[in-house]
DRENLODREN-495922 format. One record per residue (C-alpha): residue in one letter; x, y, z. Coordinates in Angstrom, 2 decimals. Layout:
SITE residu       u       v       w
SITE      A       X       Y       Z
...
// end
This chain:
SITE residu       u       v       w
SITE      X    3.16  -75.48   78.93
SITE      X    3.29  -72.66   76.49
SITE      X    6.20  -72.53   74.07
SITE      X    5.45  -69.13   72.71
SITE      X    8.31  -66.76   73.91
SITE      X    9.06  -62.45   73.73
SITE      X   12.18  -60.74   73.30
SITE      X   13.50  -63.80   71.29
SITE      X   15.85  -61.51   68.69
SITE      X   17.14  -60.02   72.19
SITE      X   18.72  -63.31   72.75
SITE      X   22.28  -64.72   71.92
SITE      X   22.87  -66.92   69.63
SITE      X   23.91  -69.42   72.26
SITE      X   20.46  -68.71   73.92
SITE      X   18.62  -69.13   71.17
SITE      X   19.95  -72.76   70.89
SITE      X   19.99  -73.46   74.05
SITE      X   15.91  -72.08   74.06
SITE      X   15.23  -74.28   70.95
SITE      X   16.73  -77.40   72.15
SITE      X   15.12  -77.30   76.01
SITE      X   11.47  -77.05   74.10
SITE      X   11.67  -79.05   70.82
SITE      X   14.37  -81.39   70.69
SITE      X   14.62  -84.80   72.65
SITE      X   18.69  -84.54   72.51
SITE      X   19.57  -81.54   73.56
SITE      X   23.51  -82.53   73.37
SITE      X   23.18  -84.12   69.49
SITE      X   21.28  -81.05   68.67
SITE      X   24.04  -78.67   69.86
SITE      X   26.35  -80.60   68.57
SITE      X   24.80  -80.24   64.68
SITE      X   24.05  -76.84   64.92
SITE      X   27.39  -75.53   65.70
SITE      X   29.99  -78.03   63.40
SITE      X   28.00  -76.04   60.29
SITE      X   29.41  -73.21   61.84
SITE      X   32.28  -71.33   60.28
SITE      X   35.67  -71.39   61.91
SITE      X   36.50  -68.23   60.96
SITE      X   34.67  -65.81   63.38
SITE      X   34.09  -62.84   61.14
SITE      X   33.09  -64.61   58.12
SITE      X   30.51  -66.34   60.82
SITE      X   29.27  -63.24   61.50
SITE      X   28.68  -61.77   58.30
SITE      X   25.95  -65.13   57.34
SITE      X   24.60  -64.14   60.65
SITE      X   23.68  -60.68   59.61
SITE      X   22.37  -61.66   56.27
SITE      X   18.93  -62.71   58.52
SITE      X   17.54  -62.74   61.63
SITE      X   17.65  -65.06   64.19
SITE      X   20.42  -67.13   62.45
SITE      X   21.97  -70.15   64.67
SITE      X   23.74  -71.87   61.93
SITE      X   24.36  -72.03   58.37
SITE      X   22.46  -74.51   56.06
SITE      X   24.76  -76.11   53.24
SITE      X   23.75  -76.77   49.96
SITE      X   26.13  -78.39   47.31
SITE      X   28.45  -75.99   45.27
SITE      X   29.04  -77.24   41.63
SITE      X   30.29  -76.19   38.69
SITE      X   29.30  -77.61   34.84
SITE      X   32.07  -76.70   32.34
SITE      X   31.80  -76.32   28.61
SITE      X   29.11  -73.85   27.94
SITE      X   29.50  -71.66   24.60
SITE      X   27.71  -68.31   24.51
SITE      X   27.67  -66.39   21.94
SITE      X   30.96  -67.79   20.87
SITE      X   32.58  -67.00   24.52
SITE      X   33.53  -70.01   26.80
SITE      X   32.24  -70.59   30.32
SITE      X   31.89  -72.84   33.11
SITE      X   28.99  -71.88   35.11
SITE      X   28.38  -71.90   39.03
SITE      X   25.20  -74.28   40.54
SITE      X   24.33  -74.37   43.75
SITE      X   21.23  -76.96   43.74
SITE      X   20.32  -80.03   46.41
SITE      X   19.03  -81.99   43.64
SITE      X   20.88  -84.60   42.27
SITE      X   21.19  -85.02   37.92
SITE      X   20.95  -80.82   37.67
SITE      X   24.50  -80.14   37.27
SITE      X   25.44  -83.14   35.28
SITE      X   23.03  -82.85   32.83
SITE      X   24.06  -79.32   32.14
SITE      X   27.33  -80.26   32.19
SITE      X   26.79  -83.09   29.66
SITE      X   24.14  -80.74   27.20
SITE      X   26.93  -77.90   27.56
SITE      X   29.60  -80.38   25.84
SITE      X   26.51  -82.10   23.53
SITE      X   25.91  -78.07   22.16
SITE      X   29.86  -77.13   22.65
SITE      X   30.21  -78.87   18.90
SITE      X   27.14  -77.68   17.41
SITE      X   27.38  -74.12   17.57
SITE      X   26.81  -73.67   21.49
SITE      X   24.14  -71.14   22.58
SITE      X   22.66  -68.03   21.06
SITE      X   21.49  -65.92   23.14
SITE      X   20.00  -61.68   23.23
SITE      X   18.51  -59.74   25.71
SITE      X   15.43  -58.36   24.44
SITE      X   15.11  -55.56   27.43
SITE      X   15.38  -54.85   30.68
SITE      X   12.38  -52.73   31.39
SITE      X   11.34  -53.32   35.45
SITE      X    8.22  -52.67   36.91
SITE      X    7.06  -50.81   40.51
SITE      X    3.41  -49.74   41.17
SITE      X    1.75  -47.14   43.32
SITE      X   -1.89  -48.24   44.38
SITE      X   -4.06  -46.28   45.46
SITE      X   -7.60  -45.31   45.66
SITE      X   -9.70  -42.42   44.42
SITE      X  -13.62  -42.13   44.68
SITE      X  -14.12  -39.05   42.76
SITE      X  -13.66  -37.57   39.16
SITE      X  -11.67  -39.92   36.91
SITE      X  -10.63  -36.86   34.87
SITE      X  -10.13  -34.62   37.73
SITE      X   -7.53  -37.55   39.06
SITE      X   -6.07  -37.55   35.38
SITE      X   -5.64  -33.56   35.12
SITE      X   -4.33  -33.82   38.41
SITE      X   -1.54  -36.38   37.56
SITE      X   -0.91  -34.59   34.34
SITE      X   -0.44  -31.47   35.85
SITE      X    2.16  -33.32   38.52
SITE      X    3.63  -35.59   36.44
SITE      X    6.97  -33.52   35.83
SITE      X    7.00  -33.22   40.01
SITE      X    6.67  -36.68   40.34
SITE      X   10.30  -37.03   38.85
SITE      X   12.01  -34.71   40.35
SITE      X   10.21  -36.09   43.79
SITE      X   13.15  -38.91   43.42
SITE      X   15.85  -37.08   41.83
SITE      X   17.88  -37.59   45.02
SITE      X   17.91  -41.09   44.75
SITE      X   17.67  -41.86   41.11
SITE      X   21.00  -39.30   40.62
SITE      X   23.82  -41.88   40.56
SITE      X   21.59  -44.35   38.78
SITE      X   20.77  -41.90   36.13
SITE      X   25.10  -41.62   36.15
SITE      X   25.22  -45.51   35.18
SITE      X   22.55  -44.74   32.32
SITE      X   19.37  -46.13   34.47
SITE      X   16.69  -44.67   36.23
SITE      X   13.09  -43.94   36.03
SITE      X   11.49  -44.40   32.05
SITE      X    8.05  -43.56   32.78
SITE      X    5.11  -43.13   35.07
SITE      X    1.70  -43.96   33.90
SITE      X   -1.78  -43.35   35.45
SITE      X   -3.58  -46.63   35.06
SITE      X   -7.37  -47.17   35.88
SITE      X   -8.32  -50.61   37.40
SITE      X  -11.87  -49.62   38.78
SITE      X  -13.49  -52.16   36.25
SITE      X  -12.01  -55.06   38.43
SITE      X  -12.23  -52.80   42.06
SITE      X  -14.37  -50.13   42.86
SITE      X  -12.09  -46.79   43.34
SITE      X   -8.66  -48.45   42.16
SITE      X   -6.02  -46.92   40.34
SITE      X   -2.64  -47.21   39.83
SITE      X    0.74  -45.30   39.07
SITE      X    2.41  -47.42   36.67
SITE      X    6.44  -46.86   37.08
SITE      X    9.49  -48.47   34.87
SITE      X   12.70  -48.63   35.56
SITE      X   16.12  -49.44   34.23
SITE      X   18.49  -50.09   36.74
SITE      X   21.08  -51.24   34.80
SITE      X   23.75  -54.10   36.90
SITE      X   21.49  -53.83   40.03
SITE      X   18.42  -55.87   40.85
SITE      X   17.27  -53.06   41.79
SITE      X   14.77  -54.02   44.91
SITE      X   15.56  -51.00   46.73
SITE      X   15.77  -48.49   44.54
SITE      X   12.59  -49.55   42.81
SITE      X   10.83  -49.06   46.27
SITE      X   12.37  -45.80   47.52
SITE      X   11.72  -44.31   44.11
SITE      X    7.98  -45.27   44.29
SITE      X    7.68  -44.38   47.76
SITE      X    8.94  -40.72   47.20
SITE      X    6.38  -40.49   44.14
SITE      X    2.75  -41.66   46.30
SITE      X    4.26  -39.37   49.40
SITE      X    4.16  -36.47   46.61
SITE      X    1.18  -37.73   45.10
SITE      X   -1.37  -38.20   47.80
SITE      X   -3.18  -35.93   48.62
SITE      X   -6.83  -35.40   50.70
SITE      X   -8.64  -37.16   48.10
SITE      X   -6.06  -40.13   47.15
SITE      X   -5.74  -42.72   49.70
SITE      X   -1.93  -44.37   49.02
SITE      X   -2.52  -48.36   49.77
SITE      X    1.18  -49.44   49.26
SITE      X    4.01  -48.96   47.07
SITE      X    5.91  -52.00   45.51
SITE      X    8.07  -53.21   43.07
SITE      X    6.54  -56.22   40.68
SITE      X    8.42  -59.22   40.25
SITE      X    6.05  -60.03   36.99
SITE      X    8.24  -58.09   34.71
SITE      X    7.34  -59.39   31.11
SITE      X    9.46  -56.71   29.55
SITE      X   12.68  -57.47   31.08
SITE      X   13.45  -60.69   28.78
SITE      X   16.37  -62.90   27.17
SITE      X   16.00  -65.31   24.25
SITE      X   18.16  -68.00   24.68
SITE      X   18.80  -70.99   21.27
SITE      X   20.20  -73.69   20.20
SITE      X   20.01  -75.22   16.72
SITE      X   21.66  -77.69   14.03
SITE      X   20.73  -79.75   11.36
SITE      X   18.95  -82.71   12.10
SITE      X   21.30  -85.19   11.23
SITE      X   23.84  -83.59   13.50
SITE      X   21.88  -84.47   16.37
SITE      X   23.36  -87.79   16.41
SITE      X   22.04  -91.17   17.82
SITE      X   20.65  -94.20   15.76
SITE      X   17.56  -92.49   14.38
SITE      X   18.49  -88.38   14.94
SITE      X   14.71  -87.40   12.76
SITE      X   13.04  -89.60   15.20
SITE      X   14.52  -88.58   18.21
SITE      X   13.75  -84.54   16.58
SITE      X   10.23  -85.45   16.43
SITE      X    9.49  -86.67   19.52
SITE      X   11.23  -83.89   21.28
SITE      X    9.22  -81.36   19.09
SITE      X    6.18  -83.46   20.37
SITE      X    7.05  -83.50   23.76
SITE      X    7.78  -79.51   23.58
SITE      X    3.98  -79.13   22.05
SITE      X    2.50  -81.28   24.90
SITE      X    3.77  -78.54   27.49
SITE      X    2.29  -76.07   25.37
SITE      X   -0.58  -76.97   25.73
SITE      X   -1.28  -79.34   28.50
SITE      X   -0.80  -77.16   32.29
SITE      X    0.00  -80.36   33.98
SITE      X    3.13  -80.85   32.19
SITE      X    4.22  -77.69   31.29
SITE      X    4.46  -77.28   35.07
SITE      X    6.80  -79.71   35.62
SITE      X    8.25  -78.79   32.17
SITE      X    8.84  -75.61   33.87
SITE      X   10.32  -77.04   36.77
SITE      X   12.81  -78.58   34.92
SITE      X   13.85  -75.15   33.58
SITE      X   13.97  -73.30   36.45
SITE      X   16.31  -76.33   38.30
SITE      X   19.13  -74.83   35.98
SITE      X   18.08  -70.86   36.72
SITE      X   18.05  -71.19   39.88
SITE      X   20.92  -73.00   40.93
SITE      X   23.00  -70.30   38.73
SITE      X   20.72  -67.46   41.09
SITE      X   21.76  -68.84   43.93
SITE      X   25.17  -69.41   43.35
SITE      X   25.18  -65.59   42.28
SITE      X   23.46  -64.27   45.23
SITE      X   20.18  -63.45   43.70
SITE      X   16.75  -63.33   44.34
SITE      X   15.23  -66.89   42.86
SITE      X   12.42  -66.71   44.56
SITE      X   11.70  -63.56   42.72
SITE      X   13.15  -64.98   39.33
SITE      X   10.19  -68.00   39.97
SITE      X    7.36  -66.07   40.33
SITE      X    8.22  -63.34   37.58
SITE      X    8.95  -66.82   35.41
SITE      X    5.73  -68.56   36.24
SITE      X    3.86  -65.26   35.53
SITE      X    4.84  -64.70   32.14
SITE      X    4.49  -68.50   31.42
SITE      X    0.63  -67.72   32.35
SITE      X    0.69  -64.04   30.52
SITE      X   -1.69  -66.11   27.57
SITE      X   -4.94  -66.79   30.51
SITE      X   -3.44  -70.47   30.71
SITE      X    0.50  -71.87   32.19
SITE      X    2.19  -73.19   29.21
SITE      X    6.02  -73.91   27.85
SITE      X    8.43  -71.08   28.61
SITE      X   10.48  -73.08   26.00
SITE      X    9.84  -74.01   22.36
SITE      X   10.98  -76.16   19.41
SITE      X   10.80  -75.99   15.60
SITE      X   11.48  -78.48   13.06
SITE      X   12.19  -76.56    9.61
SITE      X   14.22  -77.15    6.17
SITE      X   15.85  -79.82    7.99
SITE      X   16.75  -77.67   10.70
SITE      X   16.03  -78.43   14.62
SITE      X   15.85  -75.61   16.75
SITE      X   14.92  -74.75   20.50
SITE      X   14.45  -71.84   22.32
SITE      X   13.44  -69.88   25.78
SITE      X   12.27  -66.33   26.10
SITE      X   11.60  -65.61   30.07
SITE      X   11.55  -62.87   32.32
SITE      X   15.33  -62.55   34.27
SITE      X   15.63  -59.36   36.77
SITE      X   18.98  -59.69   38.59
SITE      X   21.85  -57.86   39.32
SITE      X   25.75  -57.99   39.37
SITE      X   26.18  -55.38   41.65
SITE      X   24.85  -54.25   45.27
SITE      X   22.64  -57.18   47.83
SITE      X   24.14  -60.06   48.94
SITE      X   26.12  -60.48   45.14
SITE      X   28.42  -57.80   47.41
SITE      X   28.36  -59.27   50.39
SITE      X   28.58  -62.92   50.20
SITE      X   32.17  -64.40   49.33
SITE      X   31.01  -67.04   47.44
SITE      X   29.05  -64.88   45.13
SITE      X   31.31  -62.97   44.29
SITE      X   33.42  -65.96   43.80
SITE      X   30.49  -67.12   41.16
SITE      X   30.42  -63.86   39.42
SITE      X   34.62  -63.56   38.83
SITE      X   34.16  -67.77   37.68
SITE      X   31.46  -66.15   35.14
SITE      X   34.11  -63.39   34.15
SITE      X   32.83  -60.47   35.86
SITE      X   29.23  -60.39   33.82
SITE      X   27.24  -57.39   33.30
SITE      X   23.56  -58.28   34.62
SITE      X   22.53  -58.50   30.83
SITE      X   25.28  -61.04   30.34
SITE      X   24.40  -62.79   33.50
SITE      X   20.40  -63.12   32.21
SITE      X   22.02  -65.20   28.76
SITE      X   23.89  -67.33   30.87
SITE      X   20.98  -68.10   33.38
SITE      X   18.59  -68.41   30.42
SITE      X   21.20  -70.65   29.03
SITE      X   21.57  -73.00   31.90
SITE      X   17.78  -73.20   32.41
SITE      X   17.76  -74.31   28.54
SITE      X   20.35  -76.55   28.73
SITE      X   18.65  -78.32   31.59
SITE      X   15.38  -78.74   29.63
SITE      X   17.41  -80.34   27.21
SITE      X   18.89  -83.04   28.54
SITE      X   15.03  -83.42   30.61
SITE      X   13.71  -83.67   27.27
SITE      X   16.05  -86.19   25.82
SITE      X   15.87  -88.11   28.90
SITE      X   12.29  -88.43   28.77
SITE      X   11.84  -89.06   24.89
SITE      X   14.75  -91.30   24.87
SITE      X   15.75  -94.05   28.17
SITE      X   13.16  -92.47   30.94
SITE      X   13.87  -89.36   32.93
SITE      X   14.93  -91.92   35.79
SITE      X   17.65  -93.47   34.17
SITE      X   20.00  -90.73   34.30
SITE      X   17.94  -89.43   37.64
SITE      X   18.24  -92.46   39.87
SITE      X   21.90  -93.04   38.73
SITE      X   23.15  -89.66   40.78
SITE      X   20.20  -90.36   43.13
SITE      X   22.43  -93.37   43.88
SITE      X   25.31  -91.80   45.64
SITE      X   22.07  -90.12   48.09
SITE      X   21.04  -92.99   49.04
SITE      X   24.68  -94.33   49.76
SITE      X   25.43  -91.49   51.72
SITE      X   22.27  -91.56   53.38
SITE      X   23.29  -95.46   54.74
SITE      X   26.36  -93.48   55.68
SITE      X   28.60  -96.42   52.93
SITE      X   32.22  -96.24   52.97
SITE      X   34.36  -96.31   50.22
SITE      X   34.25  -99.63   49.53
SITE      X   31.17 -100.16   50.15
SITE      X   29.94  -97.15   47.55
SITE      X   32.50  -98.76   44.62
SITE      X   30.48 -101.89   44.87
SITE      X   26.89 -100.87   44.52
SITE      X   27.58  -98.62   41.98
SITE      X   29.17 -101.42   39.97
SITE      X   26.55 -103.54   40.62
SITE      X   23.60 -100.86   39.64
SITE      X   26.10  -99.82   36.16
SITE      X   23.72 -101.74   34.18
SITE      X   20.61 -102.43   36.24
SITE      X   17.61  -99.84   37.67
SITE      X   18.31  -97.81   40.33
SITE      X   15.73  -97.99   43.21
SITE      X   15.74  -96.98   46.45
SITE      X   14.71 -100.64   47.71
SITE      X   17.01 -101.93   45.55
SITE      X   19.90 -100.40   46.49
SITE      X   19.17 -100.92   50.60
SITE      X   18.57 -104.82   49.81
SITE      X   22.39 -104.50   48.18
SITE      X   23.72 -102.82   50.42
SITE      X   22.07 -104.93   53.75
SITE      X   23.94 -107.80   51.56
SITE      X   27.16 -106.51   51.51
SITE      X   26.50 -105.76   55.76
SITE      X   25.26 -108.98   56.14
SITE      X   27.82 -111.17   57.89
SITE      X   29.82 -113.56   55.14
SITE      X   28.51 -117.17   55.18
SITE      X   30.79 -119.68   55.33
SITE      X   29.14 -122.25   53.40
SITE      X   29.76 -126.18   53.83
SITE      X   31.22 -127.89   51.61
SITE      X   29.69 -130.89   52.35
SITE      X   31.41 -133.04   49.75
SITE      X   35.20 -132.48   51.48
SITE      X   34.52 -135.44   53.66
SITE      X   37.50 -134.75   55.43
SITE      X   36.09 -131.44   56.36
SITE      X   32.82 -132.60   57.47
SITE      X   34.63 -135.65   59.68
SITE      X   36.92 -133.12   61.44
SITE      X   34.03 -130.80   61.87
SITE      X   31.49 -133.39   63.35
SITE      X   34.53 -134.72   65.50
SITE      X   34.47 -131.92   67.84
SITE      X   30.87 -132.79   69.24
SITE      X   30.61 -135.18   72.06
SITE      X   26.99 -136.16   73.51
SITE      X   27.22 -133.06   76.01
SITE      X   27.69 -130.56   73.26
SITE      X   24.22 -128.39   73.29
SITE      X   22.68 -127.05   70.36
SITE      X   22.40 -123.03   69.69
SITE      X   18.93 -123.41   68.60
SITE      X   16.75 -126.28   67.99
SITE      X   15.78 -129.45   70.04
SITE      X   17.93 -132.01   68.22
SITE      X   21.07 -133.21   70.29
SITE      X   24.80 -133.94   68.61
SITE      X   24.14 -136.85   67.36
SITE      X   20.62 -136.46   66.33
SITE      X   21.61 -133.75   64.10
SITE      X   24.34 -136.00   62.35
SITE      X   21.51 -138.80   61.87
SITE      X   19.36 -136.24   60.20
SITE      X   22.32 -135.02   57.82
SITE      X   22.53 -139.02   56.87
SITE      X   18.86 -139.32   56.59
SITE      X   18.35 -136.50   54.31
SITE      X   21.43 -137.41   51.84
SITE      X   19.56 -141.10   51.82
SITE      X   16.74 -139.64   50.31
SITE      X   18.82 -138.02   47.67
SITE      X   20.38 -141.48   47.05
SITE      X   17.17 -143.48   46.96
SITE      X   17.51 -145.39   49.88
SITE      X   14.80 -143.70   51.96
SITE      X   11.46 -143.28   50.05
SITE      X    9.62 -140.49   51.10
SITE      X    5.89 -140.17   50.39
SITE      X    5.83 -136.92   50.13
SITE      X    4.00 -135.05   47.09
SITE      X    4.91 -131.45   45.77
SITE      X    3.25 -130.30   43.06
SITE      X    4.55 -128.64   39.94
SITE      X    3.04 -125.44   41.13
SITE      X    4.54 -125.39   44.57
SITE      X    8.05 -126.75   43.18
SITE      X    8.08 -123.90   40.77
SITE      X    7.78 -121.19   44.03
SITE      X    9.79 -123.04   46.03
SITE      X   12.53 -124.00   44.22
SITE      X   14.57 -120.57   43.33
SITE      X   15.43 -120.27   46.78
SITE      X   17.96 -122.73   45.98
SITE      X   19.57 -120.56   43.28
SITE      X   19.86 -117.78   46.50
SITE      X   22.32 -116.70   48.90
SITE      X   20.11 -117.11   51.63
SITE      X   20.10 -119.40   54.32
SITE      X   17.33 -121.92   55.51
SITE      X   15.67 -120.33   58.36
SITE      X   15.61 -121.38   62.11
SITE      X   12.40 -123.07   62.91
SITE      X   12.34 -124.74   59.00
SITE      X   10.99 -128.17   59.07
SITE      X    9.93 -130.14   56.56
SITE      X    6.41 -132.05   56.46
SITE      X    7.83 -135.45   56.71
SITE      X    9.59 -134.98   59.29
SITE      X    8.03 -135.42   63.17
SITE      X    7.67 -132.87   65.57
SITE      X   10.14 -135.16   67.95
SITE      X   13.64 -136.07   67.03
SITE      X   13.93 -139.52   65.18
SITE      X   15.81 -142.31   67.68
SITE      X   19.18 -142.77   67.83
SITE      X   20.39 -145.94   64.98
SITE      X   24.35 -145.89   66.13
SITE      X   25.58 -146.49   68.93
SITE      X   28.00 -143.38   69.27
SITE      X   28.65 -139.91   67.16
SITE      X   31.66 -141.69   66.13
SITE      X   29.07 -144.24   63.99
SITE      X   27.05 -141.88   62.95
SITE      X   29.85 -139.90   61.09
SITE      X   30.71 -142.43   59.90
SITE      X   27.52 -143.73   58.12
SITE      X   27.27 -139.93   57.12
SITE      X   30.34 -140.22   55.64
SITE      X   29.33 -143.45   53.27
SITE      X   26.07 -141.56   52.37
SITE      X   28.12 -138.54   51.08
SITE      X   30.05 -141.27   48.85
SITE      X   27.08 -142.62   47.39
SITE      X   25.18 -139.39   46.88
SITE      X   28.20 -138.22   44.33
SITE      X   28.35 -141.92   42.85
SITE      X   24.84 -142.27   41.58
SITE      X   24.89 -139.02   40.20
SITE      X   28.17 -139.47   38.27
SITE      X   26.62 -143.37   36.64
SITE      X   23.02 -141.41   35.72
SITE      X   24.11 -137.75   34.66
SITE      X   19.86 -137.86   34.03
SITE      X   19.28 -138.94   37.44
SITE      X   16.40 -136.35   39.19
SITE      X   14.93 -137.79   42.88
SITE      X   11.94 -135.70   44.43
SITE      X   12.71 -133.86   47.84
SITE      X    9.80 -133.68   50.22
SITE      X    9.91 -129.63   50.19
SITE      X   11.32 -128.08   46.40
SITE      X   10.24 -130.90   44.82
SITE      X   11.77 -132.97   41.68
SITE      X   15.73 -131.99   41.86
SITE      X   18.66 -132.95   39.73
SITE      X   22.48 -133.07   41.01
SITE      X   23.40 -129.81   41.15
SITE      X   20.26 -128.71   42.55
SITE      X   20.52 -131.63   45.34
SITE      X   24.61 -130.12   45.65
SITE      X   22.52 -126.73   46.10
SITE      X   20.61 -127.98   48.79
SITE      X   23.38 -129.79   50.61
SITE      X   25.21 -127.04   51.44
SITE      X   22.41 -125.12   52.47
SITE      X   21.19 -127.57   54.88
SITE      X   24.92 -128.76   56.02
SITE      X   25.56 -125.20   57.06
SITE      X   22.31 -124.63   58.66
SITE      X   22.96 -127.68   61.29
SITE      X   26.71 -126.88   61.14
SITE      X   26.02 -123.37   62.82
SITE      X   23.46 -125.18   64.78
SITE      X   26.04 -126.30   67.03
SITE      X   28.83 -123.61   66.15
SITE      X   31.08 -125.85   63.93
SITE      X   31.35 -122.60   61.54
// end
């Protein structure tokens, strides 16, 4: 059956979801049930992220954070993140504080020039086309005075229009160049009214308009963000070394595209969780970014470092067109929230910020991957991910964390811990409290019936005997294990793990041995006398090592090791713990 639909915006939100979960969703109910708890409870603010798109049924959550500490230009802040990604906003945070002491950031805006284009194509007279613009030029201004008027009031507006010939890379291609300044506001709009006004009073019979757009490569609207100190100030056990390889490390992104992507990457994890949180365009900011870092014919570094007179510096010059005013930085509560956190920035003062949080994060990448390993710090917040992905409770969560303080995070790692701490307790025998093991073994009679396994009561307490006996020399065993197979088997004994159901030794027959006593009660009680001796030929030969038929040559403690794991494997045999 077909699952395309019409008149699907026509629906309610309810019928959307309801639409949705009859075609692609297995549990309808559990699928209802997480759409609407993202829902706001407050109606009205619910329906103003519903108008932000179309077709909304719920609201998608991503992590609000803040890193403190950042000096700009001698002016304190602590800047809004919103970013999934675990490491971003403690890294800034902790390269904010690192900086905070050394002179913090430095940052200008070298301009704000934006870009919108008019393409179009023209088969005839290049200089009849250039006489013709020319000659309109003046027109082509006043075409938008209507809507540039209130951002010519702010100081912004249109700078220039320029007739630009492209017909060396497509036959009959031209362009009308346009730059803008539009001051606090991205600017989106206005860009693209202004250059739609312009080709409807351009075109004529001979010029055939293709489309009007803004660019979001704007090389020209740039901010220089820095941070420097003397060598020696960067601190650490060997602070030249630790310059050098980060100047190294800057130089391989300069030149090699496969890591000054990820380089990149790095950089724009700080930008854009400060775009977000400000209700601005990152998807915009990334491309623009990635353009200019390709603006040479090859991708390389947006960010640099210099080692001079003692002196370590690094920078970032990249492309920033956003806004403080107008789009969703108006509409959406926790923008504005962002922007009055940042003090109520101008859009200039909002680029130095973003270009500082992008450097910052590059920063601590940097150190992180000339220094311990990028995953170090990484996996350590990854850590609480994965805990909350196992849905771990409090308790839970303060344990594996202690555990991983000093060890490498993995993701394997941390589920084996964590199945350890779910894994029902053991309640190990001590098998050396004789009194424990009598009272214990008392409770079977010859009807009792094993859980698993095909030995009866008694059998089992026979085996317990027969086993100790080998430990005490008085049943010889020829058996051979070799070194190799020892060695392997062996550190199972230093585990927590149990021997498994079904584990049999090789000396042992496929049928339980025959009864030697008479009743359980004589079979404790020979147990009982082989327990004794076990610990009293240990204690006369401290030195004393007897071979077992499966781990091979063992020593006391190793034989103690043993013990309990093969007293509690026949004592929850028959339920006795």
């Amino acid at each position: 059956m077909s699952k395309l639909i019409s008149g699907f915006s026509k629906f309610s939100k309810e019928e959307k979801i309801n639409w949705l979960t009859e075609n692609y969703f297995q549990n309808e109910a559990e699928t209802v049930k997480i759409i609407t708890q993202y829902w706001n409870s407050d109606k009205d603010l619910q329906q103003l992220h519903d108008d932000f798109i179309e077709n909304t049924i719920s609201n998608f959550y991503m992590p609000y954070g803040v890193a403190p500490n950042f000096i700009i230009n001698d002016k304190e802040y602590a800047i809004p993140m919103v970013v999934e990604e675990s490491s971003v906003v403690a890294a800034a945070s902790l390269v904010a504080k690192f900086w905070s002491t050394r002179g913090g950031f430095k940052t200008i805006v070298i301009g704000t020039e934006k870009i919108g284009q008019v393409h179009f194509m023209f088969s005839g007279d290049k200089s009849d086309l250039e006489n013709y613009f020319n000659q309109n030029k003046t027109e082509l201004f006043a075409s938008t005075a209507s809507i540039t008027k209130n951002m010519e009031k702010r100081g912004g507006g249109i700078l220039d229009i320029q007739l630009v010939d492209k017909t060396n890379k497509l036959s009959n291609y031209y362009q009308l160049h346009v730059t803008f300044e539009t001051k606090d506001s991205m600017g989106a709009n206005f860009i693209n009214s202004c250059l739609e006004a312009i080709a409807t009073k351009f075109e004529k019979e001979d010029i055939e308009i293709v489309m009007s757009i803004l660019s979001n490569y704007i090389p020209k609207c740039l901010v220089r963000a820095e941070v420097s100190c003397k060598i020696d100030d960067l601190g650490g056990n060997n602070p030249q070394k630790f310059a050098e390889k980060f100047y190294q490390a800057v130089k391989i992104a300069e030149i090699e595209p496969y890591r000054a992507v990820t380089h990149n990457k790095g950089i724009m994890n700080g930008i854009d969780a400060v775009v977000l949180a400000t209700g601005n365009d990152f998807r915009a900011i990334e491309a623009g970014a990635h353009a200019y870092a390709s603006r040479s014919g090859e991708y390389t570094s947006l960010s640099h470092c210099e080692i001079k007179n003692d002196i370590f510096k690094f920078w970032i010059e990249i492309p920033l067109a956003i806004g403080t005013v107008g789009g969703l930085t108006a509409l959406h509560p926790m923008a504005k929230l962002s922007l009055e956190m940042l003090q109520k920035p101008s859009a200039r003062t909002l680029m130095q910020i973003m270009a500082s949080a992008g450097l910052a994060q590059n920063f601590a990448a940097l150190r992180a991957l000339t220094t311990k390993g990028i995953q170090h710090g990484h996996m350590k917040m990854h850590l609480q991910n994965i805990l909350n992905q196992f849905e771990a409770n409090e308790e839970e969560k303060e344990i594996v964390t202690a555990y991983f303080d000093k060890r490498t995070v993995t993701h394997s790692a941390v589920v084996e811990k964590i199945n350890a701490l779910r894994k029902p307790q053991i309640n190990w025998v001590n098998f050396l409290d004789e009194d424990f093991v009598r009272a214990q073994l008392s409770k079977l009679n010859k009807n009792t019936k094993p859980i698993f396994g095909s030995m009866n009561a008694q059998q089992m307490i026979e085996h317990l005997s027969d086993v100790t006996q080998i430990a005490n020399g008085n049943w010889n065993v020829d058996v051979f294990v070799s070194d190799t197979k020892a060695a392997r088997r062996k550190p199972f004994l230093e585990t927590k793990n149990e021997l498994q159901i079904g584990f049999k030794a090789s000396f042992l027959a496929e049928e339980p041995d025959k009864l030697k006593f008479s009743s359980i009660k004589e079979s404790i009680n020979d147990l009982i006398k082989q327990i004794e001796i076990f610990t009293t030929v240990f204690m006369e030969d401290k030195n004393r090592t007897v071979v077992h038929p499966f781990f091979g040559e063992l020593d006391f403690e190793y034989w103690k090791k043993f013990q309990v794991k093969h007293f509690t494997h026949h004592f929850k045999q028959f339920n006795l713990v």
